[in-house]
C-alpha positions as CSV (number, residue, x, y, z in Angstrom):
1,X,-14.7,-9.4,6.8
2,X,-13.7,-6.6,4.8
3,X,-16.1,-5.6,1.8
4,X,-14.0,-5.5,-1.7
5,X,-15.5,-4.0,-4.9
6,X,-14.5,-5.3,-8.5
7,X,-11.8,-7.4,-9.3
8,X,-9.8,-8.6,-6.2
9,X,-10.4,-5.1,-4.9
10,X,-9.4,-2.9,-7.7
11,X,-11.4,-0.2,-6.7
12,X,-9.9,-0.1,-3.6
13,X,-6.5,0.3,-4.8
14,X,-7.5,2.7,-7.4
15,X,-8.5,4.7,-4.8
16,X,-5.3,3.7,-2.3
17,X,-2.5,5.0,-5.7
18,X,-4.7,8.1,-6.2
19,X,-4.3,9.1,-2.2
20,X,-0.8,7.3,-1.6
21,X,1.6,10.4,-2.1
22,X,-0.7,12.0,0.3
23,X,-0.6,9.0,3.1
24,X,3.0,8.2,3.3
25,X,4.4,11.6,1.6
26,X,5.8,12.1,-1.5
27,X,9.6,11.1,-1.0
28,X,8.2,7.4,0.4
29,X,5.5,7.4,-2.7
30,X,8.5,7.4,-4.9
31,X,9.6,4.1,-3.7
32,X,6.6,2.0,-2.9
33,X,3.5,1.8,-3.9
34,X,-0.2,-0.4,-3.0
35,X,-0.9,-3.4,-5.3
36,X,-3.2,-5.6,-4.2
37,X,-5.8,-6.2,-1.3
38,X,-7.5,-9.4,-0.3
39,X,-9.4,-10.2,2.7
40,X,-8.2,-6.5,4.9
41,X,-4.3,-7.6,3.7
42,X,-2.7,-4.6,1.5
43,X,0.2,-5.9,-0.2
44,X,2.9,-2.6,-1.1
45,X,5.3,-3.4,-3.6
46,X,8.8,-1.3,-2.5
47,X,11.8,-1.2,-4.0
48,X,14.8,-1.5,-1.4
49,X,15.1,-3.2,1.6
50,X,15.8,-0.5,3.2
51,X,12.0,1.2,2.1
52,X,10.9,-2.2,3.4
53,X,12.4,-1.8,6.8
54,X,10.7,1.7,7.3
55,X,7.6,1.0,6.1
56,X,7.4,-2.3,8.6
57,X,8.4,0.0,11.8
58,X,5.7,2.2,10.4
59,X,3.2,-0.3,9.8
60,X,0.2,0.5,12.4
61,X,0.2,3.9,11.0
62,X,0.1,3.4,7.4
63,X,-2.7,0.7,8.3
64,X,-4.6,3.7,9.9
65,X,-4.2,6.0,7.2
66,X,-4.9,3.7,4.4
67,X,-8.1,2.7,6.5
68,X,-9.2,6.2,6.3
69,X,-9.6,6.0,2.6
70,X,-10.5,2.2,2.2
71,X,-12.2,0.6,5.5
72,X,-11.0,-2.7,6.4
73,X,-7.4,-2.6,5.4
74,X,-6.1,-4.4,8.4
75,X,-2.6,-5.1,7.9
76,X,0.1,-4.5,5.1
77,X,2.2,-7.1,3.7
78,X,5.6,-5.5,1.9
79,X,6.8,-7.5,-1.4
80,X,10.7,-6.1,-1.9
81,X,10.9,-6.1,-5.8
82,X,13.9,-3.4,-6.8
83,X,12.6,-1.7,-9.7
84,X,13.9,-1.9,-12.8
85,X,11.3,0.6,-14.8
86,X,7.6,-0.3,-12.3
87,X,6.3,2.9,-14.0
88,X,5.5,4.4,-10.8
């Protein structure tokens, strides 16, 4: 079972935004970004389908590189929610 810190893991995903440009690149950052993780799940917020169909073929990588920064993210789950302003 994965350890979680603070409030449903916010430290975790503190940690996840301030590395994300640097896991999945900048152009991808601009479209998606970490939001919640529970019990080794990291939910990513993205905001086309078509971000959403990327990101899913390149799933067992992101959860390696994520990993590196937080231990115990074991799989992603992507929300689709097209942005209106997400302030990210």
């Amino acid at each position: 079972m994965a350890r979680q810190l603070g409030a449903e893991g916010a430290v975790e995903i503190a940690s996840l935004r301030s590395h994300w440009p640097s896991l999945v690149g900048g152009h991808v950052a601009d479209h998606c970004r970490p939001v919640k993780l529970r019990e080794g799940v990291l939910t990513v917020v993205v905001d086309h389908n078509a971000w959403a169909a990327e990101l899913r073929i390149l799933s067992a990588d992101l959860v390696k590189r994520a990993s590196s920064v937080v231990p115990g993210v074991g799989s992603i789950v992507l929300q689709v929610n097209p942005r209106s302003d997400q302030g990210w």
